[in-house]
C-alpha positions in Angstrom: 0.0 0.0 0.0 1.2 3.2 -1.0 1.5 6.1 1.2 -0.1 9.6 0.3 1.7 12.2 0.8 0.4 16.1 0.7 3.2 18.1 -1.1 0.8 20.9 -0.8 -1.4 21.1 2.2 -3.4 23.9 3.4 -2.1 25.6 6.5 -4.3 24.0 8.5 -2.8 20.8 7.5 0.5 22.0 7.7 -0.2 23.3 11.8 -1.8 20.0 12.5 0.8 17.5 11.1 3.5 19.9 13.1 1.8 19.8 16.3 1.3 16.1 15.8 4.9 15.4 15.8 6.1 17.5 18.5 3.5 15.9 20.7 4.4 12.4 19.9 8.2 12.9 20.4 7.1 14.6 23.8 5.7 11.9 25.0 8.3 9.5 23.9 9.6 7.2 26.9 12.9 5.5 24.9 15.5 7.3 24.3 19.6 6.9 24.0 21.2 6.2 27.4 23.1 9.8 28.5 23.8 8.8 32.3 21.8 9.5 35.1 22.9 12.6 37.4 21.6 13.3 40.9 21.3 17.5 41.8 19.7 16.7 45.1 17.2 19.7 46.1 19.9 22.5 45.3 22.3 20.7 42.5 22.2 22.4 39.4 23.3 22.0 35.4 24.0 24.8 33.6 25.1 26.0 30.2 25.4 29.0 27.5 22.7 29.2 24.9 24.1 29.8 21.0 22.9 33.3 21.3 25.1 34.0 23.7 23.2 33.6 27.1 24.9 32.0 30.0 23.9 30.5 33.4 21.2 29.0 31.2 19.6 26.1 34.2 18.4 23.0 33.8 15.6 23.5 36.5 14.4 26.3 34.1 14.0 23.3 31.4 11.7 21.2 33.5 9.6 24.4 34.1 9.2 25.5 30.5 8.1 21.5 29.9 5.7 21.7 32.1 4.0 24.7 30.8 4.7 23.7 27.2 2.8 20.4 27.9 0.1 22.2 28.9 -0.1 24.8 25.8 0.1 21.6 23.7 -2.8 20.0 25.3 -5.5 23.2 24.5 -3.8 23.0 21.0 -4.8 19.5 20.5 -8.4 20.7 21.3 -8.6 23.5 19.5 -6.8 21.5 16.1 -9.6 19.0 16.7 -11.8 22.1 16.4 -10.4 22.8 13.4 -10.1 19.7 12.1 -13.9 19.3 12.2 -14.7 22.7 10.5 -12.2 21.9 8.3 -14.2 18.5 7.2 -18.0 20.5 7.2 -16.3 23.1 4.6 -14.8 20.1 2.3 -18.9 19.0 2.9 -20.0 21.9 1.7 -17.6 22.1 -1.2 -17.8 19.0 -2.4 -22.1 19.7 -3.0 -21.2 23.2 -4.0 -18.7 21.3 -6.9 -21.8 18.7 -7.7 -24.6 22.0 -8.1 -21.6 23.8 -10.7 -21.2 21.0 -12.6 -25.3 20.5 -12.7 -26.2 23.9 -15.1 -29.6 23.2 -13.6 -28.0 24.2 -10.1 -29.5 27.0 -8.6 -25.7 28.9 -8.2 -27.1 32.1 -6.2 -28.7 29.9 -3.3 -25.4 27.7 -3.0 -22.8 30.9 -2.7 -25.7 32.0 0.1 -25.5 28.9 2.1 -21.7 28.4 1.5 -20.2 31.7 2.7 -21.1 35.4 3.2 -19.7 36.7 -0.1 -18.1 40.6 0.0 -16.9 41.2 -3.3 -16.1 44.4 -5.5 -17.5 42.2 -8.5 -19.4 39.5 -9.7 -20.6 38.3 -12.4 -23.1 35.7 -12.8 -23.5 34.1 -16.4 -26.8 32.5 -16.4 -29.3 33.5 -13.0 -28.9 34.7 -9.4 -31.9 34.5 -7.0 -31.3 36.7 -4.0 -33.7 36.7 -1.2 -32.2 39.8 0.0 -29.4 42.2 -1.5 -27.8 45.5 -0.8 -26.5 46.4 -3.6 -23.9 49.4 -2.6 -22.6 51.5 -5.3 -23.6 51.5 -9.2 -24.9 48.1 -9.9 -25.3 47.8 -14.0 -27.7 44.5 -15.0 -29.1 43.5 -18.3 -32.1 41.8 -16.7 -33.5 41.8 -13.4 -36.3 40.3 -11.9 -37.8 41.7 -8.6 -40.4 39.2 -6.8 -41.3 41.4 -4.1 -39.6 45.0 -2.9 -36.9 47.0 -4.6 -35.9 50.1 -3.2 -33.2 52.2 -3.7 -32.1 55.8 -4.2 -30.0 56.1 -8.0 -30.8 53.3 -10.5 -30.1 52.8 -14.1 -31.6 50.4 -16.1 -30.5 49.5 -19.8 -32.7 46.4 -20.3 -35.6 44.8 -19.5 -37.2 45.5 -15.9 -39.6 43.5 -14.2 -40.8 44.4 -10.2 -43.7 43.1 -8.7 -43.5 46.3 -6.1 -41.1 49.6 -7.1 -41.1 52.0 -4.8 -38.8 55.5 -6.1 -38.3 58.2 -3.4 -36.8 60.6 -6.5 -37.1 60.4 -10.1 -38.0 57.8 -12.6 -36.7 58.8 -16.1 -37.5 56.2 -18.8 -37.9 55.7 -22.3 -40.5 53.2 -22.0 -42.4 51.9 -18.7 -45.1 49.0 -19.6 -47.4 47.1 -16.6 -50.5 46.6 -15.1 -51.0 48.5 -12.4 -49.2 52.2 -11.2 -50.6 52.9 -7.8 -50.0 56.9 -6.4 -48.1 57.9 -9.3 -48.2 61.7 -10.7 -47.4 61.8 -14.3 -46.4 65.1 -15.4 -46.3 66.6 -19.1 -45.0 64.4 -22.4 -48.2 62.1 -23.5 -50.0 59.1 -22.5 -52.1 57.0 -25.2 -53.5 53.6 -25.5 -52.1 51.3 -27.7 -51.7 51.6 -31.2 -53.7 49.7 -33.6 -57.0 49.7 -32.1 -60.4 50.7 -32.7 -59.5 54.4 -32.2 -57.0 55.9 -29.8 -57.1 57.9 -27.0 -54.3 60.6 -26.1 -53.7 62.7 -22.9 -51.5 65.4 -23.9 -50.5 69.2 -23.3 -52.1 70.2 -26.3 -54.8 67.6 -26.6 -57.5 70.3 -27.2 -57.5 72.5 -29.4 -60.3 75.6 -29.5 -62.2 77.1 -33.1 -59.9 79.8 -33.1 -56.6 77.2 -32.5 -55.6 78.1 -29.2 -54.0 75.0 -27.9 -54.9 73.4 -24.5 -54.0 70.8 -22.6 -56.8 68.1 -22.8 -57.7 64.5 -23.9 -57.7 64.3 -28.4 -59.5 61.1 -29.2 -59.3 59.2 -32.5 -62.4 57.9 -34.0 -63.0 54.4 -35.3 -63.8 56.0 -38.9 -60.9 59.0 -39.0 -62.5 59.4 -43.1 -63.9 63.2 -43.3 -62.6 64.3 -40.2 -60.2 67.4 -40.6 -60.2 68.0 -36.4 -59.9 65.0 -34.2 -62.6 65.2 -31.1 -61.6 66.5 -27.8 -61.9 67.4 -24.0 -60.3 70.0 -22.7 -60.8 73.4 -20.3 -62.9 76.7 -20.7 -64.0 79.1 -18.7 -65.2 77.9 -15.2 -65.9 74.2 -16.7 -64.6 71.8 -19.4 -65.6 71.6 -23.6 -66.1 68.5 -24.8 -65.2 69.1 -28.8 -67.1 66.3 -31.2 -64.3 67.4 -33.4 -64.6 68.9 -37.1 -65.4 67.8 -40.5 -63.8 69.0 -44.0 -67.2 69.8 -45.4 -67.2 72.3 -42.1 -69.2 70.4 -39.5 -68.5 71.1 -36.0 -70.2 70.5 -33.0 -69.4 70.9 -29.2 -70.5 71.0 -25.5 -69.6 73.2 -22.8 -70.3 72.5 -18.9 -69.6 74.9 -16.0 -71.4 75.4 -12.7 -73.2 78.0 -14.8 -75.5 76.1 -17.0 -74.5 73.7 -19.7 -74.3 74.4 -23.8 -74.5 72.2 -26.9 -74.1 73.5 -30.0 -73.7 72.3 -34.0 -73.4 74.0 -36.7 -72.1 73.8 -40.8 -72.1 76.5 -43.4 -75.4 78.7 -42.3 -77.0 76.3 -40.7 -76.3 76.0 -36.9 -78.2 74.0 -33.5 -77.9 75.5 -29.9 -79.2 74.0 -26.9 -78.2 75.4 -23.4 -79.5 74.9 -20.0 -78.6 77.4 -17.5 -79.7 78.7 -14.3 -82.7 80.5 -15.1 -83.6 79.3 -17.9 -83.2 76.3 -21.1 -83.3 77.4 -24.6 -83.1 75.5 -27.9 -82.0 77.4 -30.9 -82.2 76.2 -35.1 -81.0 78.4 -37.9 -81.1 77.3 -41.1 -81.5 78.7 -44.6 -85.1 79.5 -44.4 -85.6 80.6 -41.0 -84.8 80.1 -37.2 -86.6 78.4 -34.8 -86.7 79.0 -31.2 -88.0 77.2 -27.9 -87.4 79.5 -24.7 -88.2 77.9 -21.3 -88.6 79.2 -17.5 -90.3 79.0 -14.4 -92.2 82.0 -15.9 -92.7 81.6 -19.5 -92.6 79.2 -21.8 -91.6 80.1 -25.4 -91.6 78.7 -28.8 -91.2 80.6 -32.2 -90.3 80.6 -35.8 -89.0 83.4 -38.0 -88.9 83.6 -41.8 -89.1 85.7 -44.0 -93.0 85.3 -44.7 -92.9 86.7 -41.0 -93.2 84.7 -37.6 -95.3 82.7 -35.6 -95.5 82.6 -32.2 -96.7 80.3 -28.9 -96.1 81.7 -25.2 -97.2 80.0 -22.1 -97.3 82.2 -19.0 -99.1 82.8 -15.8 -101.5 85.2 -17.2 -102.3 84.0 -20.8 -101.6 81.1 -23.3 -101.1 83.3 -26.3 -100.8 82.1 -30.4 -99.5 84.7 -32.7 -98.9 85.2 -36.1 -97.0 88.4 -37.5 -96.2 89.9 -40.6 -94.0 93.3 -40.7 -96.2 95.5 -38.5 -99.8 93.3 -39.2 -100.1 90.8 -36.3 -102.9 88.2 -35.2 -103.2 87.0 -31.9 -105.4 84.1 -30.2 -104.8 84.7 -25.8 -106.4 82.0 -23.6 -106.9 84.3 -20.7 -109.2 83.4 -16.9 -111.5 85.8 -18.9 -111.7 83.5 -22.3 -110.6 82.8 -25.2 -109.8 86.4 -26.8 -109.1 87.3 -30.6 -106.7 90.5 -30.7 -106.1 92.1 -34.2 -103.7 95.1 -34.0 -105.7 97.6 -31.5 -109.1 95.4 -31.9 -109.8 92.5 -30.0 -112.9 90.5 -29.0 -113.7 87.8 -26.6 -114.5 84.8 -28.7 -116.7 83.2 -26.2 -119.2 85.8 -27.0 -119.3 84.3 -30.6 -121.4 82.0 -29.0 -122.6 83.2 -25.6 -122.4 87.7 -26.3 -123.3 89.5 -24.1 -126.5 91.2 -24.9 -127.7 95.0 -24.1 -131.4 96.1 -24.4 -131.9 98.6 -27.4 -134.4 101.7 -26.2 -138.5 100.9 -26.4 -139.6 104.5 -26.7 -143.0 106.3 -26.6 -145.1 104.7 -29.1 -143.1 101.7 -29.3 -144.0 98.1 -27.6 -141.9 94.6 -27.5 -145.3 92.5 -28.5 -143.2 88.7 -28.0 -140.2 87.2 -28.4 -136.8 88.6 -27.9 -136.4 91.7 -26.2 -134.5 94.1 -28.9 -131.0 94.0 -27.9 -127.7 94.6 -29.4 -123.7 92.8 -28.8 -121.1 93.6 -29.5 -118.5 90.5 -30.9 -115.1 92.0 -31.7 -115.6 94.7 -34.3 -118.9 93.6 -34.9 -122.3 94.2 -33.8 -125.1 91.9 -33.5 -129.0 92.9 -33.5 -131.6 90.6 -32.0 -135.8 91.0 -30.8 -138.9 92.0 -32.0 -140.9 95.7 -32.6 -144.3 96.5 -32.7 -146.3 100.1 -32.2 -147.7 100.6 -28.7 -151.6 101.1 -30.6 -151.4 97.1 -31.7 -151.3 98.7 -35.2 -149.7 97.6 -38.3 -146.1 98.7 -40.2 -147.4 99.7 -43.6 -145.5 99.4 -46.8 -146.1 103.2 -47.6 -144.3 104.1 -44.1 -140.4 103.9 -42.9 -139.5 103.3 -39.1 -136.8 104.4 -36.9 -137.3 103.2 -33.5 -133.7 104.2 -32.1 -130.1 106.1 -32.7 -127.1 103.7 -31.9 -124.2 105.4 -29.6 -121.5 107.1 -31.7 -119.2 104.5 -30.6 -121.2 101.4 -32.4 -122.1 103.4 -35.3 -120.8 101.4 -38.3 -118.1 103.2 -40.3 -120.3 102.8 -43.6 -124.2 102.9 -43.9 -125.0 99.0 -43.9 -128.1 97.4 -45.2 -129.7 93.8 -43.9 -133.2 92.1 -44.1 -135.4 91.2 -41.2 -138.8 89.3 -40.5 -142.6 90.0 -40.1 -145.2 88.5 -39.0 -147.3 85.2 -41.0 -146.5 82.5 -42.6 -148.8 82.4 -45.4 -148.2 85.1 -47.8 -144.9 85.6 -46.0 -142.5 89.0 -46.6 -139.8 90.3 -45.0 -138.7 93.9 -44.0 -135.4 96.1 -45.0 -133.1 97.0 -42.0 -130.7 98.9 -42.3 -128.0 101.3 -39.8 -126.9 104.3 -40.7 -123.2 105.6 -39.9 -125.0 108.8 -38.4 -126.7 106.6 -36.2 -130.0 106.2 -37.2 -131.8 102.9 -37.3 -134.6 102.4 -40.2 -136.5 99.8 -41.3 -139.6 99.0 -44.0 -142.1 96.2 -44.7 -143.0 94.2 -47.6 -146.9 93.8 -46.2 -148.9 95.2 -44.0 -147.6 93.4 -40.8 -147.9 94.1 -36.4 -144.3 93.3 -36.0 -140.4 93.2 -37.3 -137.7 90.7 -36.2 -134.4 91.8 -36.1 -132.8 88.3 -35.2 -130.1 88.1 -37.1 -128.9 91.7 -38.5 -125.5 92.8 -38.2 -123.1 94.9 -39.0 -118.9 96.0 -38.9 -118.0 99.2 -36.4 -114.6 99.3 -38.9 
């Protein structure tokens, strides 16, 4: 059997072969015969060392023995100590060997529980898997994957990065940042879209909206599915006290646009001449239409309600208040108005107007009976008065019981300047019999006079019927 022999050994080795050898030839009992020599209690040997010290004693010997005996026993403990570390580290070497030569070894985990590494530099060719690092200094990394935490104060990143928490006390500057979620993060200036090549696009930018006149705000500009025709992409952006919300522009000129304060809130469309407003505000809501042949208009509030139509035939015109429902029609100065009023239904026609009701239910006055005159049956003579007209109604007869003759006229009354007719106006009337019946010629003069004539003898005239205009 051959023996092996360590022409290398560690120092370790080295200290413990050493010590091994010294102890055994310590403890060894045969040696050469030199003669025995008895000092007694006080006898002494001495001698003078190679350095050059005399009276060197040989009772000093047996005391550095003793105590070198002693030091040699708490090195034997403390090699065995050694020894044993010594065999746990080969241990550990030997699996740390077996995981490099597997590529499949996880490397990072094995420096971990082999050592505590300090090191100015490392570089790791395939993965490292840290379950916690301080990193100190610029650390440069072509790919790092965070499972939980990473914070730090100066970091640059070249390739990719992927942390499943990031927390940056300063700032982050980056070409590109992609993920799912950024929690508590103020983004400030440059733009943010969606991706592109969808259905559309959506852009936050500083000059996302921009205003008719071109003024450039910052705002949300949205691309629409169909971008064909459009010359002004839609938008959101500030005005005033509120926000617009811009439906964008056409190249045929089509605009539209909505505008929202604490004010009220506007929507508006228009192309070429023709234009759409609605508004609602705090008094009052309005809807406007202009087009080529006219503009229409509804006008609403807790007082009036409004809605009319202007061309250039003239206008028409509905209002709703407390006091009236009112219909009008107008052309230049010549108006025509229908007002539903507690009073009725009234018909209004530049300074004349008429309660309609009395088309149906007048009102009736009693025309004068004098002296010589009687009411024989019938209707008490009466007159009303419906708008510009006035309406005659009852029956005459002479006080005697006598009859009208045909050779005779009759005037039994003057009408009031104020419903004289402006024209002398001309009617027909009843009398009495049915069998060889006639009839009697009424007519009002515009000096007032009222005069009528018979066909036939007759006792009475009927007036039910007769009218005239006051214009």
């Amino acid at each position: 059997m051959v023996k092996r022999l360590n022409l290398n050994p560690d120092q370790a080795t080295a200290m413990a072969d050493l010590m091994g050898k010294l102890s055994a030839a310590a403890r060894a009992k045969d040696t050469p015969t030199a003669g025995v020599k008895d000092l007694g209690t006080a006898g002494d040997v001495t001698w003078t060392r190679p350095d050059g010290t005399a009276g060197v004693s040989i009772r000093d010997v047996d005391a550095d023995l003793a105590d070198a005996r002693g030091r040699l026993s708490d090195a034997e403990g403390t090699i065995a100590d050694a020894a044993e570390r010594i065999t746990d580290a080969q241990e550990t070497a030997d699996a740390t060997k077996a995981r490099l030569d597997d590529p499949s070894a996880d490397l990072a985990e094995a420096i971990v529980q082999a050592m505590t590494t300090e090191t100015k530099f490392l570089v790791v060719t395939d993965e490292a898997i840290l379950n916690h690092a301080t990193l100190l200094g610029e650390t440069v990394v072509d790919q790092i994957n965070v499972r939980d935490k990473l914070i730090g104060t100066d970091g640059v990143f070249t390739g990719t990065v992927d942390f499943a928490n990031i927390n940056v006390t300063g700032d982050v500057l980056a070409a590109n940042i992609s993920g799912e979620h950024l929690y508590g993060t103020v983004v400030e200036g440059g733009l943010i879209k969606t991706t592109d090549g969808l259905q559309g696009q959506v852009e936050l930018a500083d000059d996302g909206y921009v205003d008719a006149d071109g003024t450039k705000y910052p705002g949300v500009r949205i691309t629409p599915v169909d971008t064909s025709g459009v010359s002004v992409k839609p938008a959101i952006g500030p005005n005033g006290y509120g926000l617009k919300i811009n439906g964008g522009r056409s190249s045929s000129g089509a605009s539209s646009y909505a505008a929202l304060d604490f004010n009220g809130a506007q929507l508006n469309w228009s192309k070429e001449s023709s234009s759409a407003k609605a508004g609602v505000f705090s008094d009052q809501a309005s809807m406007n239409f202009t087009g080529t042949t006219g503009e229409g208009q509804l006008l609403a509030s807790a007082s009036v309600v409004q809605i009319s139509q202007e061309n250039t035939a003239g206008s028409a015109i509905i209002q709703v208040d407390k006091d009236a429902a009112i219909l009008e029609k107008r052309k230049g100065s010549t108006g025509y108005q229908l007002r539903l009023e507690d009073s009725g239904l009234w018909y209004v026609d530049g300074s004349t107007s008429f309660l309609i009701n009395d088309l149906w239910e007048p009102t009736w006055n009693n025309l004068p009976i004098a002296s010589g005159w009687s009411w024989p049956h019938g209707r008490r003579p009466a007159y009303a008065v419906v708008g510009n007209k006035v309406l005659m109604r009852g029956r005459y007869g002479r006080a005697d019981g006598g009859n009208f003759l045909t050779s005779e006229s009759y005037s039994p009354f003057d009408m009031p300047p104020a419903l004289r007719p402006a024209e002398t106006t001309s009617g027909l009337g009843n009398v009495a019999g049915f069998v060889n019946a006639g009839c009697c010629r009424l007519e009002q003069s515009s000096g007032g006079t009222f005069t009528f004539g018979v066909s036939k003898n007759t006792s009475w005239i009927a007036m039910d019927g007769f009218s005239y205009d006051l214009i």
